[in-house]
PDB file with SEQRES, HELIX, SHEET and CRYST1 records, atoms N, CA, C and O in Angstrom:
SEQRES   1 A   77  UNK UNK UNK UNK UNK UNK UNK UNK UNK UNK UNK UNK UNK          
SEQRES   2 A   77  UNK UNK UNK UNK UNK UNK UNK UNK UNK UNK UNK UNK UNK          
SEQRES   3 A   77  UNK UNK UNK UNK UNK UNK UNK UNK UNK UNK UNK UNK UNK          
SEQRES   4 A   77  UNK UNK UNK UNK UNK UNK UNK UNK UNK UNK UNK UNK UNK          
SEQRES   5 A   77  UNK UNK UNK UNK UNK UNK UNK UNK UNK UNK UNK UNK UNK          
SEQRES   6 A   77  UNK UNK UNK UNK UNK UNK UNK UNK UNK UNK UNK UNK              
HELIX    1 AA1 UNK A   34  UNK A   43  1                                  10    
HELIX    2 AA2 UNK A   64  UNK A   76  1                                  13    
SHEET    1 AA1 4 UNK A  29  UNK A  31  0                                        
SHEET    2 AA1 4 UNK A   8  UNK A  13 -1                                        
SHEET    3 AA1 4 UNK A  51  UNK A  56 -1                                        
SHEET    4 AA1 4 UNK A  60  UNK A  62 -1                                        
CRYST1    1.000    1.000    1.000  90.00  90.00  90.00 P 1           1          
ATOM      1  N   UNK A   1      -6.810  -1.788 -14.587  1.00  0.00           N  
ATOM      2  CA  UNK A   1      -6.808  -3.151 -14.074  1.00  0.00           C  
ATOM      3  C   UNK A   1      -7.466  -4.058 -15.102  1.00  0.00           C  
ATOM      4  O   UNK A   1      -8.214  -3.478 -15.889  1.00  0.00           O  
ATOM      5  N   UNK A   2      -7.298  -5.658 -15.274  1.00  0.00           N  
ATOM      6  CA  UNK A   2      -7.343  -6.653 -15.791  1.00  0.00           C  
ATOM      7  C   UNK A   2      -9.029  -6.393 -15.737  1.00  0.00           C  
ATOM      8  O   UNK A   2      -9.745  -5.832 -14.907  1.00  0.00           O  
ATOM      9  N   UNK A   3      -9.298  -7.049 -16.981  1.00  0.00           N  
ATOM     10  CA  UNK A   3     -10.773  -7.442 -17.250  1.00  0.00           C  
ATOM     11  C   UNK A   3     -11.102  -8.943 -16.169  1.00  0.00           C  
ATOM     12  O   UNK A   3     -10.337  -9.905 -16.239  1.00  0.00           O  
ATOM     13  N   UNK A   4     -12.604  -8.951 -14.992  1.00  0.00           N  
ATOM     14  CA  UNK A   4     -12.499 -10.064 -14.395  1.00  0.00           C  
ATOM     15  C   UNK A   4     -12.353 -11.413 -15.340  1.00  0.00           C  
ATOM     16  O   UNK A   4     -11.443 -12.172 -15.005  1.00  0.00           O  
ATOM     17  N   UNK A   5     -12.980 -11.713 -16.240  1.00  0.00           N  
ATOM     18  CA  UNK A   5     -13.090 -12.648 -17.079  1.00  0.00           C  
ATOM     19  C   UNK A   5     -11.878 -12.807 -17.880  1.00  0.00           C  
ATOM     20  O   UNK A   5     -12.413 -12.972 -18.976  1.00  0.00           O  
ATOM     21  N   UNK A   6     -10.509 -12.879 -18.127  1.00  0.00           N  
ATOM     22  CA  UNK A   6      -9.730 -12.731 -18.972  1.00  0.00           C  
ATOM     23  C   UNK A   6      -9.028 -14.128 -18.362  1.00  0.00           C  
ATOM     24  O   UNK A   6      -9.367 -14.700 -17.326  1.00  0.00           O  
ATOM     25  N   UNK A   7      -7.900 -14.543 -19.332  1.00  0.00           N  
ATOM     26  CA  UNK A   7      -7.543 -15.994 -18.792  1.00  0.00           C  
ATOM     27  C   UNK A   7      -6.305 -15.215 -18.424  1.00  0.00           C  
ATOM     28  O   UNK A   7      -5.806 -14.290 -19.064  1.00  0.00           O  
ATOM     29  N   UNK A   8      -5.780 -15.881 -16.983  1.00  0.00           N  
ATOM     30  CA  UNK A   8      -4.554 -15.549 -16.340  1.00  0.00           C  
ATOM     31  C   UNK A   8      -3.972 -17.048 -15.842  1.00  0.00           C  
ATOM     32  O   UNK A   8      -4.429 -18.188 -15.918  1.00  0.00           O  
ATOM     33  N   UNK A   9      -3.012 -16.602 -15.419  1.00  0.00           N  
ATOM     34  CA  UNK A   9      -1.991 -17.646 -14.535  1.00  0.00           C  
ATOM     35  C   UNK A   9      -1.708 -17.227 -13.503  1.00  0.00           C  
ATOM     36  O   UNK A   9      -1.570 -16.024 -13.283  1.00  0.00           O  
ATOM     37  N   UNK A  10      -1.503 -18.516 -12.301  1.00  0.00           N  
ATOM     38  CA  UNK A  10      -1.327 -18.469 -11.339  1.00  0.00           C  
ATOM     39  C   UNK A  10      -0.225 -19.077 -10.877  1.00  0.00           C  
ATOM     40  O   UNK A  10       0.003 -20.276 -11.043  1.00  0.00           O  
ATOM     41  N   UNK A  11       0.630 -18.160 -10.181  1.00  0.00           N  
ATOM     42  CA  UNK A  11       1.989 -19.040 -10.482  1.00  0.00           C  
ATOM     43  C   UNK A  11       2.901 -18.319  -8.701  1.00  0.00           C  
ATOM     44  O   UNK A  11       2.909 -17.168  -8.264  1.00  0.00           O  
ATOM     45  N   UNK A  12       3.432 -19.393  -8.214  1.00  0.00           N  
ATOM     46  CA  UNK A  12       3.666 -19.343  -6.860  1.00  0.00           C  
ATOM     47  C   UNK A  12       5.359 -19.196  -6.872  1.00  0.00           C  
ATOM     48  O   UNK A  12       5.904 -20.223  -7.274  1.00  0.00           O  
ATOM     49  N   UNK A  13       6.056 -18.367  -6.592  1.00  0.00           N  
ATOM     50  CA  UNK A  13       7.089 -18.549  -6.016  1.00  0.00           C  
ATOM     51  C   UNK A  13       7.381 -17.937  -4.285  1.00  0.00           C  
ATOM     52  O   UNK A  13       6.554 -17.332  -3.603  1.00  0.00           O  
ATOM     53  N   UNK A  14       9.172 -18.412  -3.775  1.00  0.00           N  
ATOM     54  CA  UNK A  14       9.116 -18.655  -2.696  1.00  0.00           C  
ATOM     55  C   UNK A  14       9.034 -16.970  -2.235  1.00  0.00           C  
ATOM     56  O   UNK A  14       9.360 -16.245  -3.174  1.00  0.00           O  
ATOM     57  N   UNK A  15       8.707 -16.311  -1.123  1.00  0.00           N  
ATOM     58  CA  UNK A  15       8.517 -15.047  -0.406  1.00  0.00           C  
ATOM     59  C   UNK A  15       9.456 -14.342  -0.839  1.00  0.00           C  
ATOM     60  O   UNK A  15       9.238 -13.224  -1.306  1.00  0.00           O  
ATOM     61  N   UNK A  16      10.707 -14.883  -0.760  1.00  0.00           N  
ATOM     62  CA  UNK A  16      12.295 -14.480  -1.310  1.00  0.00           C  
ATOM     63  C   UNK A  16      12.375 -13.652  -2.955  1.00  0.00           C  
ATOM     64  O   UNK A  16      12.850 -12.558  -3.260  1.00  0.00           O  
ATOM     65  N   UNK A  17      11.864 -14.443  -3.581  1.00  0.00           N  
ATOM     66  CA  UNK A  17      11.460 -13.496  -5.172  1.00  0.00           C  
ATOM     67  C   UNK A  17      11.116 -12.171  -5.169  1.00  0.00           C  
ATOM     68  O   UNK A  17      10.652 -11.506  -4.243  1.00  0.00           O  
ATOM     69  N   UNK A  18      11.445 -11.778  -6.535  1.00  0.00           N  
ATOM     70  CA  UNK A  18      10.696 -10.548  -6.581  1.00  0.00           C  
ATOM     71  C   UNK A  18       9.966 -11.058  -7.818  1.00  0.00           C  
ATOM     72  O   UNK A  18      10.180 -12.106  -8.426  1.00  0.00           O  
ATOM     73  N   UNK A  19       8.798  -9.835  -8.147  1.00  0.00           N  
ATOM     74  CA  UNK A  19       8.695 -10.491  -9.548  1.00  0.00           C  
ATOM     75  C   UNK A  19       9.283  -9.736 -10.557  1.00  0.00           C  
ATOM     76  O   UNK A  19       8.637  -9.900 -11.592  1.00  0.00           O  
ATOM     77  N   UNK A  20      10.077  -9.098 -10.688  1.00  0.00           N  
ATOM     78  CA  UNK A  20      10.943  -8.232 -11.186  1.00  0.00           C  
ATOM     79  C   UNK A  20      12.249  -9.211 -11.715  1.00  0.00           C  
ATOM     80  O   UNK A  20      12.875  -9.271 -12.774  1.00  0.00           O  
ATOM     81  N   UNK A  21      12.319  -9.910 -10.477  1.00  0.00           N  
ATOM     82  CA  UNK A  21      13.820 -11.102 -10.820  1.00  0.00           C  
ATOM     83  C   UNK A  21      13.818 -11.599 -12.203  1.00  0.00           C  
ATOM     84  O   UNK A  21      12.814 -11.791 -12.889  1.00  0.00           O  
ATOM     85  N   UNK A  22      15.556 -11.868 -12.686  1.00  0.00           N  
ATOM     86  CA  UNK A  22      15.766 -12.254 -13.885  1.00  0.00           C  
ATOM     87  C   UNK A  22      15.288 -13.680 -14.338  1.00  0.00           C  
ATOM     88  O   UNK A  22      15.197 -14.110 -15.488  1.00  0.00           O  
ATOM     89  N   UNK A  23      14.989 -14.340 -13.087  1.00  0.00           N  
ATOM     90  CA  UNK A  23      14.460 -15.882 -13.007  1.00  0.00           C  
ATOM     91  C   UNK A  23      13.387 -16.719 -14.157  1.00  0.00           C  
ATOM     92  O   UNK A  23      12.462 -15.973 -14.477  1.00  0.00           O  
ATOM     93  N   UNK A  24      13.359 -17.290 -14.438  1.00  0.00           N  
ATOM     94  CA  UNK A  24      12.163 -17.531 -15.479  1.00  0.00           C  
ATOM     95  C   UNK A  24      11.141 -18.245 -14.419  1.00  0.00           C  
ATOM     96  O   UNK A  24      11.493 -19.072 -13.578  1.00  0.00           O  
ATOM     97  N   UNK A  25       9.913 -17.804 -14.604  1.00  0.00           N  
ATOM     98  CA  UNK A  25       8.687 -17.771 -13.988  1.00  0.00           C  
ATOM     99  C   UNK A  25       8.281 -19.246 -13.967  1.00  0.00           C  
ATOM    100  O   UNK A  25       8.238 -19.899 -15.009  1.00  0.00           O  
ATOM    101  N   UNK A  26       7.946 -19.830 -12.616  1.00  0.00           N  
ATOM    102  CA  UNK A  26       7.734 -21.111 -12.662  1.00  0.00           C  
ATOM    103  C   UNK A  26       6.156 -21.809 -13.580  1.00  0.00           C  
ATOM    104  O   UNK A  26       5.390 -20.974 -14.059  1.00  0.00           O  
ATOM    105  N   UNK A  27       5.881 -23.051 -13.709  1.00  0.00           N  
ATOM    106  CA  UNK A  27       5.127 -23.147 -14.220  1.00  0.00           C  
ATOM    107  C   UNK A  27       3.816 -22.868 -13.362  1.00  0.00           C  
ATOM    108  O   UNK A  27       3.697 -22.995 -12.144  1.00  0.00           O  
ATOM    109  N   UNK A  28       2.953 -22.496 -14.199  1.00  0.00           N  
ATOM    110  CA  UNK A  28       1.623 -22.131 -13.563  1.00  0.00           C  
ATOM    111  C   UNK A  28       0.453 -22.997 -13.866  1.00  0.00           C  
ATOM    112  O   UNK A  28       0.653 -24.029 -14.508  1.00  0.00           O  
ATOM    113  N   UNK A  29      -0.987 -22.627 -13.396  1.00  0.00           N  
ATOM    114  CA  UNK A  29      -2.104 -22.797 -12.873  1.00  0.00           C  
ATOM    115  C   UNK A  29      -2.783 -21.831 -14.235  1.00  0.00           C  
ATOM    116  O   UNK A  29      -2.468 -20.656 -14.419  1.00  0.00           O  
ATOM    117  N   UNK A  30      -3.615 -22.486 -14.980  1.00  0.00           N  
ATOM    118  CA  UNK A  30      -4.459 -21.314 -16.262  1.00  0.00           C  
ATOM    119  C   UNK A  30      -5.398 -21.456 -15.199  1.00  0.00           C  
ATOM    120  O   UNK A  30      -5.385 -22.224 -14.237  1.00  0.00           O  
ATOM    121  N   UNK A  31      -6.117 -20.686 -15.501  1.00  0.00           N  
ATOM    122  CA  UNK A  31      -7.847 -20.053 -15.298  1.00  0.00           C  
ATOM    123  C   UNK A  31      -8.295 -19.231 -16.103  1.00  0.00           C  
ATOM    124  O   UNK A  31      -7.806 -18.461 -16.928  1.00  0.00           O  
ATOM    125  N   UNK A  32      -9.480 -19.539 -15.695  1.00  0.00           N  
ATOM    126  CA  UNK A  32      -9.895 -18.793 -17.386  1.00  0.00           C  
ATOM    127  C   UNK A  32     -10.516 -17.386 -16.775  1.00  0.00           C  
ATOM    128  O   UNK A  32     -11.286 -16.837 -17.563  1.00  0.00           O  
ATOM    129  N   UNK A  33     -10.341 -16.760 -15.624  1.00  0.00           N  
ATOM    130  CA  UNK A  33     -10.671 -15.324 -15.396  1.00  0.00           C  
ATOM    131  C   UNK A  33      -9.993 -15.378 -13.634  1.00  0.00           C  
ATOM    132  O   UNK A  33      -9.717 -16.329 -12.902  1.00  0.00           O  
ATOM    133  N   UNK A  34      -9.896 -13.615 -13.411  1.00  0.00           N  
ATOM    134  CA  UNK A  34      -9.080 -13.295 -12.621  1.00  0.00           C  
ATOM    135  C   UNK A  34      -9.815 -13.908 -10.851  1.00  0.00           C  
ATOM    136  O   UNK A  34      -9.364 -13.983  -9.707  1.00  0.00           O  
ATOM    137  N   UNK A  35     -10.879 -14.166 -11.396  1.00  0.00           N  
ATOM    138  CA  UNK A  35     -11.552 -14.254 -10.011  1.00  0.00           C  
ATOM    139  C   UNK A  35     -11.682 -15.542 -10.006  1.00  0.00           C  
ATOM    140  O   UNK A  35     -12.178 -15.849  -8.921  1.00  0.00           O  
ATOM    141  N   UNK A  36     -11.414 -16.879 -10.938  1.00  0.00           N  
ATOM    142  CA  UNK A  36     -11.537 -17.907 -10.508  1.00  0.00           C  
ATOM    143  C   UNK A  36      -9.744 -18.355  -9.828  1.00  0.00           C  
ATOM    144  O   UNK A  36      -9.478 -19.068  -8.861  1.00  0.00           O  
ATOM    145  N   UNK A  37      -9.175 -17.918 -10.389  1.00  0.00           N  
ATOM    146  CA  UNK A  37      -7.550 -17.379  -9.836  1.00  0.00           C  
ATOM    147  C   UNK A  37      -7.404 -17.162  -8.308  1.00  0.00           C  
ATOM    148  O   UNK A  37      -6.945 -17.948  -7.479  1.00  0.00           O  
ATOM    149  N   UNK A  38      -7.971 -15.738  -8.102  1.00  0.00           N  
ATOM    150  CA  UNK A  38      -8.034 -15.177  -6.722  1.00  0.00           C  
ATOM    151  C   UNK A  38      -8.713 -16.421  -5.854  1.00  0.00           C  
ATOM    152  O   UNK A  38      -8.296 -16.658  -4.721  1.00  0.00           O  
ATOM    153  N   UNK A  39      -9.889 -17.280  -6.509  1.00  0.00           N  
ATOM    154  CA  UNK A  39     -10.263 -18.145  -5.202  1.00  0.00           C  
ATOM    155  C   UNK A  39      -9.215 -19.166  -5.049  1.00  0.00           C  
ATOM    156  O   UNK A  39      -8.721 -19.256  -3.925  1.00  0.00           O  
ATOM    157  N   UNK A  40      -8.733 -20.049  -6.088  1.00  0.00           N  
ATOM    158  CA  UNK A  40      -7.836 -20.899  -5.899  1.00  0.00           C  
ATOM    159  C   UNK A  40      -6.493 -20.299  -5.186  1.00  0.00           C  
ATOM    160  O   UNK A  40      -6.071 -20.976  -4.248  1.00  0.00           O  
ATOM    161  N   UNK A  41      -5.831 -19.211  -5.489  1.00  0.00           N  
ATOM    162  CA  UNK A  41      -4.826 -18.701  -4.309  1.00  0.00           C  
ATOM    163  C   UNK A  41      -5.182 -18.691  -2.753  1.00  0.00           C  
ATOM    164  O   UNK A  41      -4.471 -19.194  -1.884  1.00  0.00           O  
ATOM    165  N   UNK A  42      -5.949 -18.280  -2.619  1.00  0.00           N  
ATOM    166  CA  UNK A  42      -6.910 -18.084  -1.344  1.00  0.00           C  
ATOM    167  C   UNK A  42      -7.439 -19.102  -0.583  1.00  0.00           C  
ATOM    168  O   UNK A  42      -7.586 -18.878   0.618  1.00  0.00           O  
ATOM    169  N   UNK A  43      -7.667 -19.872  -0.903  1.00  0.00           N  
ATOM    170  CA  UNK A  43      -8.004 -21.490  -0.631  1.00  0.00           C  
ATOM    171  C   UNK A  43      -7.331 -22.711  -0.738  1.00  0.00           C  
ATOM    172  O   UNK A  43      -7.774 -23.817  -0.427  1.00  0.00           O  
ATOM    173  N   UNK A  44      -6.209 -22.433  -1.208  1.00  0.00           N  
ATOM    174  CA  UNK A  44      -5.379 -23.600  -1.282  1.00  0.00           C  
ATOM    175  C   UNK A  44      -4.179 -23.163  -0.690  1.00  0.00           C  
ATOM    176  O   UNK A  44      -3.872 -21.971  -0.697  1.00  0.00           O  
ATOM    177  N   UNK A  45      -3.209 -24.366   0.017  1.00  0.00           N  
ATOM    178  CA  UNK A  45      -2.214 -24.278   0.686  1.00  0.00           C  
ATOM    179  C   UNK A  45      -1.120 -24.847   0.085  1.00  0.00           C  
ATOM    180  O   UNK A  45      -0.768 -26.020   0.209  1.00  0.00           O  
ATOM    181  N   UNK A  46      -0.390 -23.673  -0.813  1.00  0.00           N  
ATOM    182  CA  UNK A  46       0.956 -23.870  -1.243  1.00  0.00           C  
ATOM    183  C   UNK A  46       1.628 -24.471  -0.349  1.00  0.00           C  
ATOM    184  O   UNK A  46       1.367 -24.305   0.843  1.00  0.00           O  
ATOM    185  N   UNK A  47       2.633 -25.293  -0.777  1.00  0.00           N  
ATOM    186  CA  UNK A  47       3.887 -25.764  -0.321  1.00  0.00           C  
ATOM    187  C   UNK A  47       4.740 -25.027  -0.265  1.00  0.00           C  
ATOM    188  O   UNK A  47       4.737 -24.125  -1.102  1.00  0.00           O  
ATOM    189  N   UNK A  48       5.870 -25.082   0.765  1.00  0.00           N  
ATOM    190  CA  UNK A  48       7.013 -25.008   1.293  1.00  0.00           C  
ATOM    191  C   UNK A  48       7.061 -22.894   1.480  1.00  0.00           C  
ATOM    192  O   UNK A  48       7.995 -22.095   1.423  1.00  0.00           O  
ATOM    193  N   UNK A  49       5.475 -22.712   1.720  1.00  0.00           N  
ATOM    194  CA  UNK A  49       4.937 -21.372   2.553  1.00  0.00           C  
ATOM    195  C   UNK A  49       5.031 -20.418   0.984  1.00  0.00           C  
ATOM    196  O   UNK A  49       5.532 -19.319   1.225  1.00  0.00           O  
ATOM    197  N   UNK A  50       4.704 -20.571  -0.383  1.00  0.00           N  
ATOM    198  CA  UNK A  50       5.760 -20.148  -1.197  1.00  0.00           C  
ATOM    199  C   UNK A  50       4.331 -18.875  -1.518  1.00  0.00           C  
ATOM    200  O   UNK A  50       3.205 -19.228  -1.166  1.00  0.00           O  
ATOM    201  N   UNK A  51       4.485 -17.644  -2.094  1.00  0.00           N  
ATOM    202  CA  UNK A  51       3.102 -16.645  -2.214  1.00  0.00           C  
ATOM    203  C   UNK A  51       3.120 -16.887  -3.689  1.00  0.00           C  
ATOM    204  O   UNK A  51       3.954 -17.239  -4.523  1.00  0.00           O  
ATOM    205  N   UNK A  52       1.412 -16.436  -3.659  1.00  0.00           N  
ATOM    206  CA  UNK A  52       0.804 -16.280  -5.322  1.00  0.00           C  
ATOM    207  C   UNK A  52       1.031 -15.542  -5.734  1.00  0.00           C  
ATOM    208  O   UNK A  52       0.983 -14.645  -4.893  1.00  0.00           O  
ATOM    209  N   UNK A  53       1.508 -14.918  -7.261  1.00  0.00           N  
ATOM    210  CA  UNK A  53       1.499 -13.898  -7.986  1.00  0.00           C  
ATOM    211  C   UNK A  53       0.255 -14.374  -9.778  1.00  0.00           C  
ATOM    212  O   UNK A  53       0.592 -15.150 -10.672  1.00  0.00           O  
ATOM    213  N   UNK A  54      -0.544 -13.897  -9.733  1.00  0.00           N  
ATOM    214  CA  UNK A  54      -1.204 -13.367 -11.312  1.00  0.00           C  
ATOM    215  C   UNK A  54      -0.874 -12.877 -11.851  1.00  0.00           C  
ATOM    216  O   UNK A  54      -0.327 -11.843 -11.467  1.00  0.00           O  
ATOM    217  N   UNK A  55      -0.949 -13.318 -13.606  1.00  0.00           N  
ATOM    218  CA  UNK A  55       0.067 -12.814 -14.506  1.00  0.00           C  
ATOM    219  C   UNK A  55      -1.469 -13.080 -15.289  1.00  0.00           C  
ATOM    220  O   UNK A  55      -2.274 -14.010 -15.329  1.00  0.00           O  
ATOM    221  N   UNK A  56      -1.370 -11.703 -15.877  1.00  0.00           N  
ATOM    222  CA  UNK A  56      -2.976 -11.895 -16.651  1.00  0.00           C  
ATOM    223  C   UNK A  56      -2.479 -11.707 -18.423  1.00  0.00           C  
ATOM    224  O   UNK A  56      -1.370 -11.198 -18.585  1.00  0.00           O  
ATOM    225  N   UNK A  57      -3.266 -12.102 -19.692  1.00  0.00           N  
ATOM    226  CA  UNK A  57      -3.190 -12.098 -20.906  1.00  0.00           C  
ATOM    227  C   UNK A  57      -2.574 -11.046 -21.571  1.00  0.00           C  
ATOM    228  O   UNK A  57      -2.102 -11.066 -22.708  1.00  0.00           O  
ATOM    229  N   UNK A  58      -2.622  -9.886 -20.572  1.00  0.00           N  
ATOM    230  CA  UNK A  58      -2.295  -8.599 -21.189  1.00  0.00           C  
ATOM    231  C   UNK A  58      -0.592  -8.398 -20.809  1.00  0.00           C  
ATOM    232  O   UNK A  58       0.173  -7.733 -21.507  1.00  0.00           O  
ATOM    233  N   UNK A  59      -0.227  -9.073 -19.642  1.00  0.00           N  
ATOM    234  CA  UNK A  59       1.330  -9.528 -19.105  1.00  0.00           C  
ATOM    235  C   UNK A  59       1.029  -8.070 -17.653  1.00  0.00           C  
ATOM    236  O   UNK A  59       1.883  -7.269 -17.271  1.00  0.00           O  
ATOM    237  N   UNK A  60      -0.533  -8.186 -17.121  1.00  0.00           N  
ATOM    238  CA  UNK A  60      -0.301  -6.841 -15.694  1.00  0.00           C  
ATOM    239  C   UNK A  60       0.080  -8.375 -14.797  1.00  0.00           C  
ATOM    240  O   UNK A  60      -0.220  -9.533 -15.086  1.00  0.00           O  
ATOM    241  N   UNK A  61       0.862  -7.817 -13.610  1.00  0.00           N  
ATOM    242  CA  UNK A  61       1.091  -8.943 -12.740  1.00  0.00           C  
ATOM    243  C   UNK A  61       0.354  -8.469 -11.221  1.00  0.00           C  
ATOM    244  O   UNK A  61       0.580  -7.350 -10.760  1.00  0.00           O  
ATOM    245  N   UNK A  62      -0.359  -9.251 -10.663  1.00  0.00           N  
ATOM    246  CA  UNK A  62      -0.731  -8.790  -9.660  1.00  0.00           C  
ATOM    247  C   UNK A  62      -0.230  -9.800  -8.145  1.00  0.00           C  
ATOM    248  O   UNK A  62      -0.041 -11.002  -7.962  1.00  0.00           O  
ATOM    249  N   UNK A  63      -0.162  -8.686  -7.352  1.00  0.00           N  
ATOM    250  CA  UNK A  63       0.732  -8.920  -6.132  1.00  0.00           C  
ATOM    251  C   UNK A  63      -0.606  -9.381  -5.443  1.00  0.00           C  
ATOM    252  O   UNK A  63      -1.819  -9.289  -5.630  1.00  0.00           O  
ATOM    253  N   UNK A  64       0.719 -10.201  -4.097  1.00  0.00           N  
ATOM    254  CA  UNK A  64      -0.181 -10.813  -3.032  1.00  0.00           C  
ATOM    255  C   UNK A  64      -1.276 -10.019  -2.390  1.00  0.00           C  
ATOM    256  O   UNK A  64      -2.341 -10.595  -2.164  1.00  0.00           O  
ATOM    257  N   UNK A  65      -1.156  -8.996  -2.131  1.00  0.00           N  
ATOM    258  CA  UNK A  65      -1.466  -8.131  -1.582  1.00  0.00           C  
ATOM    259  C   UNK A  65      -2.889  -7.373  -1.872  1.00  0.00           C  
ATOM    260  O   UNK A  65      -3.832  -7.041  -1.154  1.00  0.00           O  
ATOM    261  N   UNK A  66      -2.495  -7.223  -3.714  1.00  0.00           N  
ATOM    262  CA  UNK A  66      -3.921  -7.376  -4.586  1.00  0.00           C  
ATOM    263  C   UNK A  66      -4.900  -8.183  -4.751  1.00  0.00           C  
ATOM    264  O   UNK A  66      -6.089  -7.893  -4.614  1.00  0.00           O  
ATOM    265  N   UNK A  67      -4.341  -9.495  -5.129  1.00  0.00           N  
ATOM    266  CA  UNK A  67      -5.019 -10.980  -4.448  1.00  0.00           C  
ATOM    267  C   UNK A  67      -5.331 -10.624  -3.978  1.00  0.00           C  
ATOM    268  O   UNK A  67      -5.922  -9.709  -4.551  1.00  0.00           O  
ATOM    269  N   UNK A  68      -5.563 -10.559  -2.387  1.00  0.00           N  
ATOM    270  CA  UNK A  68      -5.808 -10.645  -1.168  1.00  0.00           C  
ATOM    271  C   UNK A  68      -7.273  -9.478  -1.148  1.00  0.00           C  
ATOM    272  O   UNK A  68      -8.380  -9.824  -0.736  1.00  0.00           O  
ATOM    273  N   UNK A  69      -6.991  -8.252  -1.622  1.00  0.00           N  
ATOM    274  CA  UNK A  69      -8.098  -7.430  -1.873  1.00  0.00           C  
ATOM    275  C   UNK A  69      -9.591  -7.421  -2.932  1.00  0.00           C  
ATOM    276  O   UNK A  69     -10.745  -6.991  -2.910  1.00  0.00           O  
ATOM    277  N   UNK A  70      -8.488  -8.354  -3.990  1.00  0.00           N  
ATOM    278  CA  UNK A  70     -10.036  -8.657  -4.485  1.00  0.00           C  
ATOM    279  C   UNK A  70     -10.667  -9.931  -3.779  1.00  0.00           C  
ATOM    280  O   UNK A  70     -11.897  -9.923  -3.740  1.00  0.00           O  
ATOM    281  N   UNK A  71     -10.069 -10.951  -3.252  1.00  0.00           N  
ATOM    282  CA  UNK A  71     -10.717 -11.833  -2.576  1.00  0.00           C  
ATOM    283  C   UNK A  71     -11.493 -11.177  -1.330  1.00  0.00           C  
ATOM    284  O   UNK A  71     -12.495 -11.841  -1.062  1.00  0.00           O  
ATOM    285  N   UNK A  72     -11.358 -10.328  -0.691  1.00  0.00           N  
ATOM    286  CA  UNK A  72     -12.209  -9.218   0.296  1.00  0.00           C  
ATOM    287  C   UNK A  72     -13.209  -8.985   0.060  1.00  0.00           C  
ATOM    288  O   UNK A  72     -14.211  -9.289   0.707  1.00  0.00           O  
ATOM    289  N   UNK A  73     -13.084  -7.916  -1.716  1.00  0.00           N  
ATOM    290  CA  UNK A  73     -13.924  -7.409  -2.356  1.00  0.00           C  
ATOM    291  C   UNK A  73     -15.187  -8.180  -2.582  1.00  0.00           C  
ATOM    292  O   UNK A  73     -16.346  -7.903  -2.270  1.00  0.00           O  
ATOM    293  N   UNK A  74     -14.481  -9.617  -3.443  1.00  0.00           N  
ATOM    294  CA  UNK A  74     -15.522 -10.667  -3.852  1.00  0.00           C  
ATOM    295  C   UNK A  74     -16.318 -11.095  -2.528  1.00  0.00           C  
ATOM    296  O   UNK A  74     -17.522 -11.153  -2.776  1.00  0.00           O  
ATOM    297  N   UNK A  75     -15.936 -11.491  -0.866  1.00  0.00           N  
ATOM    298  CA  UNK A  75     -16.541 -11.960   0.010  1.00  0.00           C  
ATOM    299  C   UNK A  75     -17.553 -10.794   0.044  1.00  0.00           C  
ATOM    300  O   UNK A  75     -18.747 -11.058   0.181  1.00  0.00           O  
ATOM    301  N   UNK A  76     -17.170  -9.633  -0.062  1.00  0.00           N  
ATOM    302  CA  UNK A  76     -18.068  -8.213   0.657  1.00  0.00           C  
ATOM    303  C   UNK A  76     -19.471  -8.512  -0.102  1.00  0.00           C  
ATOM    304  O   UNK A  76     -20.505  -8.133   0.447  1.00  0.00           O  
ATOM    305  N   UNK A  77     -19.535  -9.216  -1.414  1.00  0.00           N  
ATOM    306  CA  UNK A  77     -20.904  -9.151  -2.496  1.00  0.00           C  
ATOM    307  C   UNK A  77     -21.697 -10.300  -2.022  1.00  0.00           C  
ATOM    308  O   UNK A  77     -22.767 -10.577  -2.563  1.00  0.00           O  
TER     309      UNK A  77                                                      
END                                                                             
């Protein structure tokens, strides 16, 4: 897994995507580490219901689902 501190993107498409799709990746959200990322997904209310995916420096992509666990993780400390 991604170093917390590394600069990633945050980048929303609609539920319907995969991130696998041939689509070119919409524009994103920089942050400059994975956990300032995870709070802004988590706290803010995308439009038109659409989910977060992280795409970190190294090109790992992390799912909603992962989100969702390190934002857990981070509340648990």
């Amino acid at each position: 897994m991604t170093h917390v501190h590394e600069p990633v993107r945050l980048q929303y498409w609609p539920p319907s995507h995969t991130v696998d799709a041939p689509d070119k990746w919409p524009d994103s959200y920089e942050f400059g580490s994975v956990e300032d990322a995870v709070a802004f997904a988590m706290t803010q209310s995308p439009s038109h219901r659409e989910v977060a995916w992280l795409r970190t420096a190294e090109g790992e992509i992390l799912k909603p689902a992962q989100i969702r666990r390190l934002w857990e993780l981070r509340r648990d400390h």
